[in-house]
N, C-alpha and C positions, 0 to 999 in steps of 0.2 A: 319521047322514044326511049327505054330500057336500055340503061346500059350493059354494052355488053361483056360475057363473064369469060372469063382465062383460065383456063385450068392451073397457074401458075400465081394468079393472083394473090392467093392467100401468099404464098411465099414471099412474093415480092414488097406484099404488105410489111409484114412482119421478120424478113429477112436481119435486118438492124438491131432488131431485139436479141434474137437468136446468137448473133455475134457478139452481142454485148453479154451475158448470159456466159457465151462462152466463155471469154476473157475473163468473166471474174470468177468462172470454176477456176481456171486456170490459174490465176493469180492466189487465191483458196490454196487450191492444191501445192503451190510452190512455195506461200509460208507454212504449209502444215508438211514440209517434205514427204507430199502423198506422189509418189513417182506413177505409182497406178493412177492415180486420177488424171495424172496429166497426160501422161497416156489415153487412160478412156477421151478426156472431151477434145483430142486434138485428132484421133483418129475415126470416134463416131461424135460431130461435133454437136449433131443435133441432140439425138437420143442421152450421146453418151452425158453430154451436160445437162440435160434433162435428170439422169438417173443422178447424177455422183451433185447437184443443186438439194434433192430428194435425200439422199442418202449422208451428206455431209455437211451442206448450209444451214437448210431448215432446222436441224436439230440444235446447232448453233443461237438459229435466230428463234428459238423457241423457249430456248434453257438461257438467255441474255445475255451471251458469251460477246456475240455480234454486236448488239448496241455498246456495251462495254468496250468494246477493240475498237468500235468506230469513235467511242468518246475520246479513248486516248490517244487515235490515231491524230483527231482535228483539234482536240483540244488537250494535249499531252500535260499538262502544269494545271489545268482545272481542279482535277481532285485533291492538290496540293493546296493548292489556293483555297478551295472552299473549306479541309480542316483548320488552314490556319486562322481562317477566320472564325473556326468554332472554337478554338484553343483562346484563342484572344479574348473573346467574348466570355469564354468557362473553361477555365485550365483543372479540368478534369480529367482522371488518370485515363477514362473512356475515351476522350475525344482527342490525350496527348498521343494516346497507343494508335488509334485512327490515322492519326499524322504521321506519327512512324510509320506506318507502313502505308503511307502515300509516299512517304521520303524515299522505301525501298523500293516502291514498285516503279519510283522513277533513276531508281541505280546512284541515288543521294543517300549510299549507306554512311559513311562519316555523321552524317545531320540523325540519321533513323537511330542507331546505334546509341549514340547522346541522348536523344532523347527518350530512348527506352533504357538508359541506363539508371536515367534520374527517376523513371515511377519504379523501376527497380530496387531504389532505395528505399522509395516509399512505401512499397509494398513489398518486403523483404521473401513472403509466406506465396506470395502467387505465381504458380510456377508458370500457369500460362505468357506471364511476363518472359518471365528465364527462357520459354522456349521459343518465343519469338524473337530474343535475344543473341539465341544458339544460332538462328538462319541467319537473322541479316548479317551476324561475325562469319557463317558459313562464304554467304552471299561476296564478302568483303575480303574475303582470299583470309580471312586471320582465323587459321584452322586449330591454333592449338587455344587461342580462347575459347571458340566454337566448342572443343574437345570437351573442357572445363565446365562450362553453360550445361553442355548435353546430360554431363554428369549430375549436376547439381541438380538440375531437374529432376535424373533417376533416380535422385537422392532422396526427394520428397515423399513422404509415406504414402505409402499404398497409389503411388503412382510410375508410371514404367510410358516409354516410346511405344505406341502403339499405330502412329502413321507410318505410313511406309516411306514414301521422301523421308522423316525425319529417319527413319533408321538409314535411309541410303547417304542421306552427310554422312551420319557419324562416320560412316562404313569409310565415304572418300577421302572425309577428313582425317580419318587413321592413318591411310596409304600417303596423305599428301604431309600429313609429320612424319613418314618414315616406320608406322608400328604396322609394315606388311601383315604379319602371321596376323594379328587383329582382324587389320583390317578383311584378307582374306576369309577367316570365320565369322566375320558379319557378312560379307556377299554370300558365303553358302548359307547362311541362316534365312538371308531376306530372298532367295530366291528357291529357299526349301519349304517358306513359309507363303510367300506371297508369291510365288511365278514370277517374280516382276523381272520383265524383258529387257530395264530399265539397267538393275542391278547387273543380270545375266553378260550384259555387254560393256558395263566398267569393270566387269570380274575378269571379263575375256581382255579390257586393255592391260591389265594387271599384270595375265598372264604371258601377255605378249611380252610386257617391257620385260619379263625373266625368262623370256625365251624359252617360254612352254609351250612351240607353238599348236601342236597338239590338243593339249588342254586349252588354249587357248580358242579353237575352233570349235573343240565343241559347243562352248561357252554362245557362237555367234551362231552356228547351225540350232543351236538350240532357241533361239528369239523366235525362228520361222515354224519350230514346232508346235512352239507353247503357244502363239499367239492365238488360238483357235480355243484355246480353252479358257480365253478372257469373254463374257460377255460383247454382244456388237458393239455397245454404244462405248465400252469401253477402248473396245478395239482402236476406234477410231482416233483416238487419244496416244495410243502406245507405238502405232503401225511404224514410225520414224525409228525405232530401235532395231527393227526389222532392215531395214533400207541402210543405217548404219552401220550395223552387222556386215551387211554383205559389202558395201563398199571397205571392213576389215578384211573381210575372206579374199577378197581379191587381191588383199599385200600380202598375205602369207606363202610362202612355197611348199 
């Protein structure tokens, strides 16, 4: 005899996935401080995690952002572990630069820092060295070596700071040795040149701390305007400057 069919069956089938699904929009959305996302899948739980899994996972899980975060997440000392075993085996400047920044991306700058200091020696002429020398001293709070690094690099012929992170240190690391006016004229260069939303709302804590508050809001209303003139997939990347912004806007009077 045919079993018989429920109009709710499907649901019921499948109800646990859906909830699982949600939770890990949710979880997504609250390390990437997507305040709308968590919004969307907590109020349309179905759909809405449906849309923002589409709109925000997959391109994660497409571009290997996701397998990556999941390597670190379970196996956080793995990628350290595996350069040093290539260092050991061939202590080549490729594979010591490798391990530095396995060292930095596990917040072991002291160890990253030494060790790019020594193919530094060795390679006096590579500025690629110097500037990933300039981060991790960035990275390590020691701003006025960072300062030094940054330079040396623009020192190099016919080479100049053409990332934007790397011009947003220099820019912080100005403000955080005290060469405001500097530092000041690099946040208006990096957000006349690149829009970055990023610069836009260190420029606005800036102007907070000297009590501009004025200048300083426009600096954070301006994150919500610009954002729309960043490509999407980039957007998705920036949207936390936005959200930052406004939780400054709400301390200002």
């Amino acid at each position: 005899m045919p079993k018989p069919m429920f109009p709710f069956s499907f649901w019921s089938d499948y109800y646990f996935l859906f909830i699982i699904l949600q939770l890990a929009c949710v979880y997504h959305a609250y390390r990437h401080n997507n305040r709308e996302g968590i919004y969307l899948t907590l109020f349309l739980p179905v759909i809405g995690s449906l849309i923002y899994f589409f709109q925000e996972i997959l391109p994660d899980i497409t571009s290997g952002n996701l397998v990556q975060n999941l390597q670190l997440a379970l196996w956080p000392d793995g990628r350290v572990k595996e350069w040093e075993k290539r260092v050991q085996a061939a202590g080549t400047i490729t594979n010591k630069m490798e391990l530095a920044a396995a060292y930095g991306q596990r917040k072991a700058y002291d160890k990253a820092i030494q060790l790019t200091q020594e193919c530094a020696q060795s390679y006096a002429a590579d500025q690629g060295i110097f500037l990933q020398l300039a981060r991790l001293q960035f990275m390590n709070n020691q701003f006025a070596e960072s300062l030094a690094t940054f330079d040396k690099v623009n020192s190099f012929k016919g080479v100049r700071m053409v990332n934007t992170s790397d011009e947003l240190m220099y820019a912080q690391a100005l403000e955080a040795t005290a060469n405001t006016t500097k530092a000041e004229e690099a946040y208006q260069k990096i957000i006349q040149v690149h829009h970055s939303l990023e610069a836009m709302y260190y420029y606005g804590l800036l102007l907070k701390k000297q009590g501009r508050t004025q200048e300083a809001r426009e600096q954070f209303e301006r994150t919500k305007a610009e954002i729309g003139l960043h490509p999407r997939y980039v957007r998705r990347t920036i949207r936390k400057w936005v959200w930052l912004s406004r939780k400054e806007l709400a301390t200002l009077k």
